[in-house]
C-alpha positions as CSV (number, residue, x, y, z in Angstrom):
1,X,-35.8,-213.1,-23.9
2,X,-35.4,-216.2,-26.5
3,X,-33.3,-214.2,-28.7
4,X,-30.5,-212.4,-26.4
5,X,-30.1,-215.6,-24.9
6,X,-29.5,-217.2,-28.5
7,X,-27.4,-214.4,-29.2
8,X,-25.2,-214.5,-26.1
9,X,-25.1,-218.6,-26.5
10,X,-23.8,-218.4,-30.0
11,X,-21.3,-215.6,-29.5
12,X,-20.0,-217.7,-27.1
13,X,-19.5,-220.5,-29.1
14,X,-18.3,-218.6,-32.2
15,X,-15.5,-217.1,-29.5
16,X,-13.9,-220.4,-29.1
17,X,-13.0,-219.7,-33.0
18,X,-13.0,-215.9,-33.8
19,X,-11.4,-213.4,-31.7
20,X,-13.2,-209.9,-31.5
21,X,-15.2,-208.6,-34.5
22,X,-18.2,-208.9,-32.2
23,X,-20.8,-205.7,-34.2
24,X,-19.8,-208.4,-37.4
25,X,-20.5,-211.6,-35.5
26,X,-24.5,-210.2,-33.9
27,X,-25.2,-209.2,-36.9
28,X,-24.6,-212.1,-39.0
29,X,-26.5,-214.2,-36.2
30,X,-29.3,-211.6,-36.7
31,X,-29.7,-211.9,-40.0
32,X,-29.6,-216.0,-40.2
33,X,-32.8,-215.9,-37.5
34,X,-34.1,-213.2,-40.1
35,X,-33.8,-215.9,-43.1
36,X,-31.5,-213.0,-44.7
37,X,-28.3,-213.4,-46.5
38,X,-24.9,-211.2,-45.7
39,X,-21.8,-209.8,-47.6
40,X,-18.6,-210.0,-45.1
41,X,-16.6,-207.0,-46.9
42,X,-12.9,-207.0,-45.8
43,X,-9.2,-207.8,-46.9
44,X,-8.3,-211.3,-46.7
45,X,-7.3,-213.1,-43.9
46,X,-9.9,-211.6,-41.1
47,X,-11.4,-214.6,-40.6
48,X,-14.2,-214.5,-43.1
49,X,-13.9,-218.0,-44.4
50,X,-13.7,-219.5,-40.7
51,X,-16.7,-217.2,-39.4
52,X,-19.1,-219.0,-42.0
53,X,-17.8,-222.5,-41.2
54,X,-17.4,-222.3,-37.9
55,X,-21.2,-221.1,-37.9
56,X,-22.4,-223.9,-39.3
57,X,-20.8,-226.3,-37.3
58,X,-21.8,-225.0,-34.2
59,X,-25.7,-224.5,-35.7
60,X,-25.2,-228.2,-37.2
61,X,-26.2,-227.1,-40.5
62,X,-24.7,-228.2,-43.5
63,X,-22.0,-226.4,-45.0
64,X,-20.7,-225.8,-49.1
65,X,-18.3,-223.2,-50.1
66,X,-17.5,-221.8,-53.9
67,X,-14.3,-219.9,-55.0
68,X,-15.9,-217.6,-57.5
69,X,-13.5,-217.0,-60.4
70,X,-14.2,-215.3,-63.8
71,X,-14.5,-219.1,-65.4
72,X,-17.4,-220.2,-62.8
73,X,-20.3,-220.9,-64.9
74,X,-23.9,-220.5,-63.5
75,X,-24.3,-224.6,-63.7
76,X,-21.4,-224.6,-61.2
77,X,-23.4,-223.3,-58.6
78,X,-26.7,-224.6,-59.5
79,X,-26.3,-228.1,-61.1
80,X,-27.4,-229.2,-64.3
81,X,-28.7,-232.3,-66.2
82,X,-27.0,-235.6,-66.5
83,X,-28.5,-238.7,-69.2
84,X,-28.3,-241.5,-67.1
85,X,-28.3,-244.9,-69.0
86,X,-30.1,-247.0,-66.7
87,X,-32.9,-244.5,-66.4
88,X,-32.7,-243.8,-69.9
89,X,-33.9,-240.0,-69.1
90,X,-32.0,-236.6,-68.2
91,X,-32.0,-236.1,-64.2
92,X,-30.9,-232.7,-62.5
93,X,-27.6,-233.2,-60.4
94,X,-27.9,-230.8,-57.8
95,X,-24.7,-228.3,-57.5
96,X,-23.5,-226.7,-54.5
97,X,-26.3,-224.5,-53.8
98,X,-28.3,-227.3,-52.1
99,X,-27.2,-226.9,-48.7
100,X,-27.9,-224.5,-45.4
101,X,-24.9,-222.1,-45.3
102,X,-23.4,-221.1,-48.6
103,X,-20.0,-219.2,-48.7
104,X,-19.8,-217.6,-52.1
105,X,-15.9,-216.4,-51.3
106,X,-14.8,-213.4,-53.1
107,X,-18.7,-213.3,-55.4
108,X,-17.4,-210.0,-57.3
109,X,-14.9,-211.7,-59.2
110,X,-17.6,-214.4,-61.2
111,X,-19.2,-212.7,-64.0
112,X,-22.4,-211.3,-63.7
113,X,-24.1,-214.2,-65.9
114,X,-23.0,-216.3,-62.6
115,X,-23.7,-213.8,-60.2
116,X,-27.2,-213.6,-61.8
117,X,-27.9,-217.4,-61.2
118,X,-28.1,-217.0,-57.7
119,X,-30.9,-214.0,-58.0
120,X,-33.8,-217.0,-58.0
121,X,-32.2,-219.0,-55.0
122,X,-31.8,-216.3,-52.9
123,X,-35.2,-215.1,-53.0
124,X,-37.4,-217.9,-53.8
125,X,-35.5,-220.7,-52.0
126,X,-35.3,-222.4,-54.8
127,X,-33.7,-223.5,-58.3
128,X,-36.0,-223.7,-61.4
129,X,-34.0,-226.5,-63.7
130,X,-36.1,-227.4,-67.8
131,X,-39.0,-225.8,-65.8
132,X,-39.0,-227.9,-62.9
133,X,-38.4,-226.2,-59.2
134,X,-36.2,-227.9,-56.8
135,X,-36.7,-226.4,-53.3
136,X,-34.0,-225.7,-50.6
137,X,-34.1,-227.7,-47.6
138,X,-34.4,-224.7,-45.0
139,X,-33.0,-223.3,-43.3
140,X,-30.6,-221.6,-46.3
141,X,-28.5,-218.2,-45.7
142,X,-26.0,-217.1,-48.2
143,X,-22.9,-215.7,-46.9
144,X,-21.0,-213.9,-49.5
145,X,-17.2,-212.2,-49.1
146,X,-15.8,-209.5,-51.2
147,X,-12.5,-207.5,-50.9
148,X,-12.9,-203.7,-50.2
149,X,-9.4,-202.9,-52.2
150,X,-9.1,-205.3,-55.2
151,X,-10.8,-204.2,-58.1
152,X,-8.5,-205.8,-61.3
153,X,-10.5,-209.4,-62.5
154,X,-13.8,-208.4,-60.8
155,X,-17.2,-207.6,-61.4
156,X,-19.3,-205.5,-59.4
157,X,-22.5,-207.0,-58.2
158,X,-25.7,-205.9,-60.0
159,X,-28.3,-203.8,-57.9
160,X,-31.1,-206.1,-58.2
161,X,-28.5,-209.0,-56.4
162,X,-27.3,-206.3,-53.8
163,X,-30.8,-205.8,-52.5
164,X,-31.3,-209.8,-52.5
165,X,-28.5,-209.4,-49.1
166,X,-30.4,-208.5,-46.3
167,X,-27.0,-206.8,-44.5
168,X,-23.6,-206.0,-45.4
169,X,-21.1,-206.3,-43.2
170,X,-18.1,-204.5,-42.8
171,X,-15.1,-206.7,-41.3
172,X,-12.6,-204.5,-39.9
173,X,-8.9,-205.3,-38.5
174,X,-8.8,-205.9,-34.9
175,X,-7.2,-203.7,-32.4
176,X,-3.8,-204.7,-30.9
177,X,-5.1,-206.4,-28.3
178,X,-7.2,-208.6,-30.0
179,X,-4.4,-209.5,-32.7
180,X,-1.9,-210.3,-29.8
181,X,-4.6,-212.7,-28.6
182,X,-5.0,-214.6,-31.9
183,X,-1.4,-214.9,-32.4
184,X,-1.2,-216.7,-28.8
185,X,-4.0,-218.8,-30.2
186,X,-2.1,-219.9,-32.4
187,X,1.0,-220.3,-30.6
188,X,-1.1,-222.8,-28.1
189,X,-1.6,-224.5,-30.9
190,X,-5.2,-223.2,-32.3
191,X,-5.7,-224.2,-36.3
192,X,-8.6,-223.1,-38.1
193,X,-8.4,-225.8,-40.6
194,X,-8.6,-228.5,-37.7
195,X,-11.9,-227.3,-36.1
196,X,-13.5,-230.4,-35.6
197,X,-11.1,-230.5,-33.0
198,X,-12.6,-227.7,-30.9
199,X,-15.7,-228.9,-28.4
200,X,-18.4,-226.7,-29.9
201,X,-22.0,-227.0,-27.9
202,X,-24.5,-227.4,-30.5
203,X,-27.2,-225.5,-30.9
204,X,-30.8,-226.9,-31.9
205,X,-33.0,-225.5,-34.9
206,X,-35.1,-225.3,-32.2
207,X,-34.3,-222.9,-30.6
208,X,-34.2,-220.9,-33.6
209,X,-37.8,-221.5,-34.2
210,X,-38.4,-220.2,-30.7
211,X,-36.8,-217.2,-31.9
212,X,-38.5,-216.4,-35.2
213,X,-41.7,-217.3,-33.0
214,X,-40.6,-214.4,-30.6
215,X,-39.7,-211.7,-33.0
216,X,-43.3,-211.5,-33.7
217,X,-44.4,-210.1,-30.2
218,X,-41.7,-207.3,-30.9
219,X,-43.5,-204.0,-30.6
220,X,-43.1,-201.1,-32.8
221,X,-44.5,-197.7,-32.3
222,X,-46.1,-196.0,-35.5
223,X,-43.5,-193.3,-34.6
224,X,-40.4,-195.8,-34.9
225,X,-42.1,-196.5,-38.4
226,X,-42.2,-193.4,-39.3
227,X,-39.0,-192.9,-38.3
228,X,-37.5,-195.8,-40.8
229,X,-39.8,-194.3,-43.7
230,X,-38.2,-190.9,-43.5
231,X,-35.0,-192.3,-43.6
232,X,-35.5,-194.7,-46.2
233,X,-37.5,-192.1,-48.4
234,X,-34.9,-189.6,-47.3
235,X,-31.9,-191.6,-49.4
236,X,-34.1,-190.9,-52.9
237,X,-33.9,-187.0,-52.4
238,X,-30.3,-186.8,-51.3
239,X,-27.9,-184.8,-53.8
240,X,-25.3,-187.2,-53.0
241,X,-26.9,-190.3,-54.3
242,X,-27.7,-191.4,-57.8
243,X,-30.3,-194.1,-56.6
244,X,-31.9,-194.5,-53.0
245,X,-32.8,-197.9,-51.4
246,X,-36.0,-200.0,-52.3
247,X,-39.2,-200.6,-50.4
248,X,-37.7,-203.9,-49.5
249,X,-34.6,-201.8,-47.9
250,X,-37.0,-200.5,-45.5
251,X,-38.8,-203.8,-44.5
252,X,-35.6,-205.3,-44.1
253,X,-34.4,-202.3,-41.9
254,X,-37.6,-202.7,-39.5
255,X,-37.2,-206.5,-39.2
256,X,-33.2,-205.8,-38.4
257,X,-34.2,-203.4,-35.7
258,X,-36.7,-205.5,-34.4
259,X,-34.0,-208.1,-33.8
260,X,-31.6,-205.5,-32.7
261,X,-33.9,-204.6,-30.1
262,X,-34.6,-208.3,-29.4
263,X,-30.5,-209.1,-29.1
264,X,-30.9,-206.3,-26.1
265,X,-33.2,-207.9,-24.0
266,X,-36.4,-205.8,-25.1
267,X,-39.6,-206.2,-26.4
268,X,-39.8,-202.9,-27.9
269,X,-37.8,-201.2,-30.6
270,X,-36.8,-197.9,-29.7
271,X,-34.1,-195.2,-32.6
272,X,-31.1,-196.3,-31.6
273,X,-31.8,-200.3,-32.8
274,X,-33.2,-198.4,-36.1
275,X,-29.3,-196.0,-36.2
276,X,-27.6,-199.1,-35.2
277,X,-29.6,-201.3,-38.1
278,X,-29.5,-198.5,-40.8
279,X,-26.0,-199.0,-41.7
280,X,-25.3,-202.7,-42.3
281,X,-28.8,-202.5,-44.0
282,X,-28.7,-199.6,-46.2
283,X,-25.0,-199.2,-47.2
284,X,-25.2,-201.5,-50.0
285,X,-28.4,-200.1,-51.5
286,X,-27.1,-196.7,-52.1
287,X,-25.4,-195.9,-55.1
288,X,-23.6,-192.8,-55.2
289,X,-23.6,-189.8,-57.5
290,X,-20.1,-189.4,-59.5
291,X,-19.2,-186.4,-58.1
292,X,-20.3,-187.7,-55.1
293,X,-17.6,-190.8,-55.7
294,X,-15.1,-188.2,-57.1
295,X,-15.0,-186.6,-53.4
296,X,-14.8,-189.8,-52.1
297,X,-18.4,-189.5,-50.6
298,X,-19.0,-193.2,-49.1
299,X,-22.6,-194.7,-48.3
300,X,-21.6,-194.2,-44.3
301,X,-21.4,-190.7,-44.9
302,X,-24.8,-190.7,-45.6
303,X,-26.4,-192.2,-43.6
304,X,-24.6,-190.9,-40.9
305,X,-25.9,-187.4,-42.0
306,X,-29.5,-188.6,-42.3
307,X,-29.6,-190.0,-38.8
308,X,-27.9,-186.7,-37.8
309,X,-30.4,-184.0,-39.5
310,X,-33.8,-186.9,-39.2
311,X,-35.9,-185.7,-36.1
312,X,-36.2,-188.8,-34.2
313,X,-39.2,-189.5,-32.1
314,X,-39.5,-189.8,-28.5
């Protein structure tokens, strides 16, 4: 298929770069052919930052990143109106925003007046500016980073932004193996601020179209459906959790298996792409109770009872 072949061509490429983390880097291919955005969650210096870029590069697509900091105003991100003399009129300077992958490093630390102004782009594709729209040039993914362990200075994100991320992505340390390799990277002289350097084979929009075109001949069962209902609906009803995931939660968790299926050379979605899909897509959306948080219940540990006690179909 169109799509395991994209997915096995970019992981390549991305390999030349990242060593390991391969669940975080399928997943964040998976979610650009989706036209979703992703928060990389993990302490610094996994190779967050180099991921996003590197991505870009190797896709073609234009790249902007912004350091959120409690100071970052929403025009910062966005743009805002200039007088210019010659014209004698206000015209909109377009901010950062305007381009195809946007890292927002470290998003939890701007307040949530900035975090807010990103609500519109993310879902709409585009920025409304003195009631005129300004559309994105697609394609446009947001990837966003937050640390797991740092909680002085920041501000956590407001649920109606958490829902606008399609996945969230847990970046874990690599094993010994995999660090030993990246340290003899480096010692062969590797640097991931001189990546232009590296022979990347670029990757057409294309090909991604051929892709999007393809997920739609991906068969679901009404059973599989079910399936993502009950565990969706099944998050609401839980005595663990304060607030279950959306409607949207669930689309997003059929599309995602769709592709999951798709990234294993099938046309067909069977449960384990919906398990596999449930917790990048879901653990975000659940908010906890706060006894729940007081035992230090996390949003894995439910899901990973639902899929447990959840009769799946056959």
């Amino acid at each position: 298929m169109i799509i395991n072949e994209f997915c096995i061509k970019m992981k390549k490429e991305l390999k030349k770069v990242i060593v390991g983390q391969d669940d975080a880097l399928e997943q964040i291919i998976l979610a650009f052919l989706a036209s979703g955005h992703v928060i990389l969650e993990g302490v610094p210096g996994l190779a967050k930052t180099v991921t996003a870029l590197t991505f870009s590069k190797i896709i073609g697509l234009n790249f902007n990143r912004i350091q959120f900091t409690p100071d970052l105003m929403p025009s910062d991100i966005l743009g805002t109106m200039i007088y210019n003399l010659e014209k004698s009129k206000f015209i909109f300077k377009q901010g950062p925003v305007f381009t195809n992958i946007l890292l927002g490093d470290e998003i939890n630390r701007a307040s949530p007046k900035t975090q807010s102004a990103l609500l519109e782009v993310m879902q709409e594709r585009q920025v409304t500016m003195d009631g005129v729209k300004y559309p994105m040039t697609p394609p446009f993914m947001v990837i966003a980073t937050q640390n797991p362990i740092e909680f002085e200075g920041t501000y956590p994100l407001p649920e109606a932004q958490l829902d606008r991320f399609m996945m969230k992505i847990i970046v874990d340390y690599p094993n010994k193996e995999m660090e030993l390799e990246v340290l003899q990277k480096f010692q062969n002289g590797f640097d991931s601020n001189r990546l232009d350097q590296i022979s990347f084979e670029k990757i057409e929009m294309k090909s991604v179209e051929k892709c999007q075109n393809e997920f739609q001949n991906i068969k679901v069962e009404t059973k599989i459906i079910e399936y993502i209902q009950s565990i969706c609906a099944s998050t609401r009803s839980h005595n663990a959790v304060h607030l279950g995931v959306s409607t949207r939660a669930a689309v997003y968790l059929l599309t995602i298996s769709k592709y999951f299926a798709a990234a294993e050379d099938r046309d067909y979605v069977i449960p384990d792409d919906v398990k596999k899909a449930a917790f990048p897509v879901l653990r975000h959306r659940i908010i906890l109770s706060a006894d729940a948080e007081i035992e230090n219940y996390k949003s894995d540990d439910i899901i990973r009872q639902l899929i447990e006690v959840i009769k799946v179909p056959r």
